[in-house]
C-alpha positions in Angstrom: -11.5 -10.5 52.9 -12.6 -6.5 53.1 -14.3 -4.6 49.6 -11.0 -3.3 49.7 -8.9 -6.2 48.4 -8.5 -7.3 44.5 -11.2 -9.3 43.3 -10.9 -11.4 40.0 -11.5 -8.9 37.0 -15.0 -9.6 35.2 -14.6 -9.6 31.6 -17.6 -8.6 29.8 -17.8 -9.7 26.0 -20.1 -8.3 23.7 -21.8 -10.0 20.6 -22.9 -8.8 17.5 -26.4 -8.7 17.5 -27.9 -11.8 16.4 -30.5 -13.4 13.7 -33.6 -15.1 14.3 -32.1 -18.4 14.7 -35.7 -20.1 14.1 -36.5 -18.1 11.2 -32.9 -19.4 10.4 -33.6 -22.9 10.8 -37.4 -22.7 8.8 -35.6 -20.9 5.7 -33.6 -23.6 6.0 -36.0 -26.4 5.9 -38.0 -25.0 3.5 -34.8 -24.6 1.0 -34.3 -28.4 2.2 -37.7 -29.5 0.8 -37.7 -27.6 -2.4 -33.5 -27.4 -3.5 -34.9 -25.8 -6.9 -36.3 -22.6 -5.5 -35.1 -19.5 -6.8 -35.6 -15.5 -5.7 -35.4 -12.4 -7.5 -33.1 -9.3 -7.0 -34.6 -6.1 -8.8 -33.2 -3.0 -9.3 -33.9 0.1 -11.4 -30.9 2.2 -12.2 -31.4 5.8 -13.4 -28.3 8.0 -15.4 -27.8 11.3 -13.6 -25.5 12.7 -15.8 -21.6 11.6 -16.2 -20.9 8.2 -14.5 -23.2 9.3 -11.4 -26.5 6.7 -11.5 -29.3 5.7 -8.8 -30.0 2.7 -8.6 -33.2 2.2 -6.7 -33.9 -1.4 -4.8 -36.6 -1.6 -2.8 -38.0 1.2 -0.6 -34.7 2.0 0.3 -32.5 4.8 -0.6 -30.8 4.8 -4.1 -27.5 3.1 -4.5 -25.6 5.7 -5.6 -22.7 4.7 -8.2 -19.9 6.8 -10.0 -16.6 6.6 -11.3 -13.5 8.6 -10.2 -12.0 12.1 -11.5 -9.3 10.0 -13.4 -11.9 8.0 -14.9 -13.9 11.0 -15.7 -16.6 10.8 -13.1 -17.2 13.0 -10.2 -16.0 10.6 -7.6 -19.0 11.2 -5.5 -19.4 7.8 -4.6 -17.9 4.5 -5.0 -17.0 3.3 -8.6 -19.3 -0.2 -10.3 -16.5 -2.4 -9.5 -16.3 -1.5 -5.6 -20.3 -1.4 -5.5 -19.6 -5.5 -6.7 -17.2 -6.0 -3.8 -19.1 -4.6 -1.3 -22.2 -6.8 -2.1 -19.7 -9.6 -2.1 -18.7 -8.8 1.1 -21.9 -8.2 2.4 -23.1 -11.8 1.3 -19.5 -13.1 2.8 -21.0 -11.7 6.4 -24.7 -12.9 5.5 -23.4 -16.2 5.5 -21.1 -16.2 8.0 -23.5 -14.8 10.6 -25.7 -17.5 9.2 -23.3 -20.8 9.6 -22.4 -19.3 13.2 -26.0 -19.1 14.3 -26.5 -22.9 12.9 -23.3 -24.0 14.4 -24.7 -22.5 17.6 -21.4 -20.0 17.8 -22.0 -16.2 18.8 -19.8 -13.7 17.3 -18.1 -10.7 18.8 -16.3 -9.2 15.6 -16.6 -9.5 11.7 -15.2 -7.5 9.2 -14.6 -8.6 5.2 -11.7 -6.7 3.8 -12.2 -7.4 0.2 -9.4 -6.2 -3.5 -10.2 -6.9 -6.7 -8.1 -6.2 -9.5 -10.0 -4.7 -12.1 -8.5 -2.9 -15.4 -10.1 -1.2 -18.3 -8.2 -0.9 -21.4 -11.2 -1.3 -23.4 -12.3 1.7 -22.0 -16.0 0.5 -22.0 -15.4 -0.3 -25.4 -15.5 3.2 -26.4 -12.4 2.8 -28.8 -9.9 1.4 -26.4 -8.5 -1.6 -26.6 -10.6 -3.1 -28.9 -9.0 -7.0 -29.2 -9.9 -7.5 -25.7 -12.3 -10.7 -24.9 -14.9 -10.8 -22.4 -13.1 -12.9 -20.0 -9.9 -10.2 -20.0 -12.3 -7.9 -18.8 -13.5 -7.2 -15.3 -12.3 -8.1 -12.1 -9.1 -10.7 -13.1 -8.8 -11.4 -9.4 -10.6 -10.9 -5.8 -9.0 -11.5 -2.3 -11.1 -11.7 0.6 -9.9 -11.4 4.0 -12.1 -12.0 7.4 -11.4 -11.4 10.3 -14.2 -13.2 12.9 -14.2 -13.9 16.6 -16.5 -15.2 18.6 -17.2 -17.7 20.9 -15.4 -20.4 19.6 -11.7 -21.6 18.4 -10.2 -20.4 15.3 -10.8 -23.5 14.2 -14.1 -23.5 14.2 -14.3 -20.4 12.9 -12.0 -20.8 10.2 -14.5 -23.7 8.9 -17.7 -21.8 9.4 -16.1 -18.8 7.0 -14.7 -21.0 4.5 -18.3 -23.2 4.9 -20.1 -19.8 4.5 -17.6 -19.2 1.2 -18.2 -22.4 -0.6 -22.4 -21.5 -0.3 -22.1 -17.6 -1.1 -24.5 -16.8 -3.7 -22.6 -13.8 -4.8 -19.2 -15.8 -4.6 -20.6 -18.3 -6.9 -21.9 -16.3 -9.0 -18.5 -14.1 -9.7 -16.6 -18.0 -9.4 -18.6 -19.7 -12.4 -20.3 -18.2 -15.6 -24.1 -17.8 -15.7 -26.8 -16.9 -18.6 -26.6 -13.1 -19.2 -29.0 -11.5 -21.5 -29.6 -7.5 -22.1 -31.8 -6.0 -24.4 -33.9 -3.0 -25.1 -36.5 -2.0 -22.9 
């Protein structure tokens, strides 16, 4: 056979870069041994001017949050609501990378297409509709979409995304009620 005839095609696949899968696993024993540990999330959010705010986390760059011209914001950057659906997809891929790296399955694509159908006929409770309850506010429903591949079958990854759903800290905490307190600083 001469250089000249077809050879078999190589197919090259490429994964998404991966986690520390040892790191992984000791996170993972350590939440084993104590099952009552708890973190803490902080952020500082500062009022621009309008609906625009910073919110500062970290030694990273502000969050920046605002509302939209028919909402009477600037529409300079994504509104509350879509801020809360992009951390909820972002913990969606957390712990999907992370059930995939435990199950031992490398990815080559995820992407979280998250809606949630949010109203505000309260209008902040600014005078709106003011015999509204706390649970008709907010988000009234969220669909989640992923689309994953990887070295596995669907099957397999159809469990390891609706595994990394059931543990979701930020799915959980949107799915069931939790103490909230504010008060003055």
């Amino acid at each position: 056979m001469s250089s000249t005839d077809t050879a078999e095609p190589t197919t090259i696949k490429a994964y998404l870069r991966p986690i520390d899968s040892t790191g992984l696993a000791a996170f993972a024993a350590k939440g084993k041994a104590n099952p009552g540990s708890r973190g803490t999330n902080k952020v500082h959010t500062v009022m621009e001017g309008q609906y625009r705010s910073l919110s500062y986390v970290g030694n990273h760059q502000p969050v920046v949050v605002d509302e939209p011209l028919h909402l009477f914001g600037q529409d300079t950057a994504p509104a509350p609501g879509e801020i809360v659906l992009s951390g909820l997809g972002g913990c969606i891929a957390v712990g999907v990378t992370a059930v995939a790296t435990w199950k031992g399955v490398k990815l080559s694509k995820l992407e979280v297409f998250l809606e949630g159908d949010i109203g505000n006929p309260a209008a902040w409770g600014a005078g709106g509709a003011l015999e509204k309850t706390p649970p008709e506010m907010g988000f009234q429903a969220i669909r989640v979409k992923v689309l994953v591949e990887g070295d596995a079958p669907r099957e397999v990854l159809d469990e390891i995304v609706k595994h990394a759903n059931y543990y979701s800290p930020v799915a959980n905490t949107m799915r069931n009620p939790i103490p909230f307190e504010i008060s003055m600083a």
